[in-house]
C-alpha positions as CSV (number, residue, x, y, z in Angstrom):
1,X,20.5,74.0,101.1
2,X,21.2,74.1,105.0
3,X,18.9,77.6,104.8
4,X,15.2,76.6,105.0
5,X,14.6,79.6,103.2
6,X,16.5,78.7,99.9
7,X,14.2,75.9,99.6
8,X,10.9,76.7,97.9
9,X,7.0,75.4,99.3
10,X,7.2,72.5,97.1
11,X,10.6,70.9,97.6
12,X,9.8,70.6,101.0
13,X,6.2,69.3,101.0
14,X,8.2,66.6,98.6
15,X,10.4,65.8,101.7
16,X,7.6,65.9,104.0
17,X,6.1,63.2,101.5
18,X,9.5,61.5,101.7
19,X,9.1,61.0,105.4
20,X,11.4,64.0,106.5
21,X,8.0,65.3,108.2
22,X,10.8,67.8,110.1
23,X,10.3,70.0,107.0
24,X,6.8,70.6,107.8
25,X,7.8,72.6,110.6
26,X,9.2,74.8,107.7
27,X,6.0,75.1,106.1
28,X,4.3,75.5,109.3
29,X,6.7,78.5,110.0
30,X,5.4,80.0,106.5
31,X,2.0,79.7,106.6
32,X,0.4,79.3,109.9
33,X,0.1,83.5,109.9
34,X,-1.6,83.6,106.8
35,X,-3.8,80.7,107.2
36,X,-4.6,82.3,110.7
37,X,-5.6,85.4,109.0
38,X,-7.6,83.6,107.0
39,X,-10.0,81.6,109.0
40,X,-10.2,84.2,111.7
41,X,-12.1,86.6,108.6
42,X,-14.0,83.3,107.4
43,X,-15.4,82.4,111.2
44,X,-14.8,85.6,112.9
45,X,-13.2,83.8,115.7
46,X,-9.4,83.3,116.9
47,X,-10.1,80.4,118.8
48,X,-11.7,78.6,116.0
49,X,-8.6,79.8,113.1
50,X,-6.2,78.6,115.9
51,X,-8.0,75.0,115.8
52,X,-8.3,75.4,111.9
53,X,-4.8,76.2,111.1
54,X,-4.0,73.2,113.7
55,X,-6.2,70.5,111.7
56,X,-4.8,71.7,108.6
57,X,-1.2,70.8,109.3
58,X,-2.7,67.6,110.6
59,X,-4.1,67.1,107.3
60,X,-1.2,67.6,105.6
61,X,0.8,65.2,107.8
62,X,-2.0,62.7,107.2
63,X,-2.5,63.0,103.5
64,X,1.1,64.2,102.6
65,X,1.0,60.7,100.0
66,X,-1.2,62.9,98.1
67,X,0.9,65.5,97.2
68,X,1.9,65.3,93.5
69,X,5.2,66.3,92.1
70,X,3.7,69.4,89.5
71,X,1.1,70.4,92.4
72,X,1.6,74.2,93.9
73,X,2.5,74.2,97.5
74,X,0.2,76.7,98.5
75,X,-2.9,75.7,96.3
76,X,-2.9,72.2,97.5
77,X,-2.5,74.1,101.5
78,X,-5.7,76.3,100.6
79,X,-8.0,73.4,99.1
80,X,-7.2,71.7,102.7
81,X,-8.1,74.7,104.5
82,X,-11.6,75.3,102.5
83,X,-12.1,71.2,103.4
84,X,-10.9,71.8,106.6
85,X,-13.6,75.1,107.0
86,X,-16.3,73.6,105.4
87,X,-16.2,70.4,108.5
88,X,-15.9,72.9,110.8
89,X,-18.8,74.4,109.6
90,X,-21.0,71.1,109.2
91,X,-20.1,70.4,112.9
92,X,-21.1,73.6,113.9
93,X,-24.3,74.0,111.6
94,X,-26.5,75.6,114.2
95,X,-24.5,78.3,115.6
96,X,-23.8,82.1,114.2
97,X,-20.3,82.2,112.7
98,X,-19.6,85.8,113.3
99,X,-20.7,87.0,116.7
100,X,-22.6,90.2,117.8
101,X,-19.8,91.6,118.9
102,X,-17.9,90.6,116.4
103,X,-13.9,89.7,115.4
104,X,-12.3,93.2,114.4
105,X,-8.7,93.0,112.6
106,X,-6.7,95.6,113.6
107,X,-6.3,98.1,110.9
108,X,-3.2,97.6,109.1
109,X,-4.1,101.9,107.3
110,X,-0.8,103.7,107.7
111,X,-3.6,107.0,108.4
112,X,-4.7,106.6,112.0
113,X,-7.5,109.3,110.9
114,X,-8.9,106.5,109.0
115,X,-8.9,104.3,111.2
116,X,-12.4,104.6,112.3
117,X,-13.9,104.6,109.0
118,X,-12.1,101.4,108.2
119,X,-13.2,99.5,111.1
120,X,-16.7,100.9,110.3
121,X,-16.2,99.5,106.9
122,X,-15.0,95.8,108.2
123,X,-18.1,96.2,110.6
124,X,-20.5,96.3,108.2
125,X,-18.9,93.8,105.7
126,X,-18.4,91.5,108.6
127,X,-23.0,91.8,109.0
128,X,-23.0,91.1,105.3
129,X,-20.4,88.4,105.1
130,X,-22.7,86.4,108.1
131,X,-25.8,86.9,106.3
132,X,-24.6,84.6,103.5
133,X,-24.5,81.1,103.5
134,X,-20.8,79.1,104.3
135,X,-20.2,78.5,100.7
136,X,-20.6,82.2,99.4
137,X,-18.6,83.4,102.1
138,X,-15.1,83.1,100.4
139,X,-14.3,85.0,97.4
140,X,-12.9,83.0,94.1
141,X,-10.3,84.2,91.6
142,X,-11.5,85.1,88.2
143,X,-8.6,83.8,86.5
């Protein structure tokens, strides 16, 4: 499989385990946009998802031995990245995760009419979202 893309999550976070850490690169190429995404809506800062996504590959370099054959690539990825928020956070215990003037995604709405309502919308979510406490910030699957 010279195509990284033939090879699924798993197969290569078994190499990476293997010692072929050159596959993580793969992985990194994956999911460092998504992970991005993700911590910049959890903290509401770019700088601070850049570092995230940073200590999570880390992580996964460091405690790739942990990896078990059955596990799901991108499960095991996420539970680092809640581990690797929730530090973050008890590091940073004093200061306001989202600030006044906020983080605003650009709006990914096909109708630029709604454009304004939508940004309205993540404005007021975003106040919400920082009146909870760290834990209750990230939604869970009711599977």
């Amino acid at each position: 499989m010279a195509d990284g893309k033939a090879e699924t999550d798993e197969r290569l976070m078994l190499a990476v385990r293997a010692g072929d850490v050159a596959k993580l690169g793969v992985l990194f190429d994956r999911h460092h946009r998504l992970l991005h995404d993700f911590f910049a809506r959890m903290t509401g800062s770019r700088a601070a998802a850049d570092d995230l996504v940073q200590d999570v590959f880390l992580r996964i370099l460091k405690y790739r031995q942990n990896y078990r054959d059955d596990s799901v690539f991108k499960a095991w990825l996420f539970r680092i990245a809640r581990n690797a928020q929730m530090d973050y956070y008890n590091k940073r215990s004093g200061e306001t995760p989202f600030p006044e003037n906020g983080f605003h995604p650009q709006s990914r709405s096909p109708l630029p009419g709604r454009e304004l309502e939508l940004q309205q919308d993540v404005e007021l979510l975003e106040c919400a979202m920082s009146k909870l406490s760290v834990d209750k910030r990230e939604v869970s699957p009711k599977c």
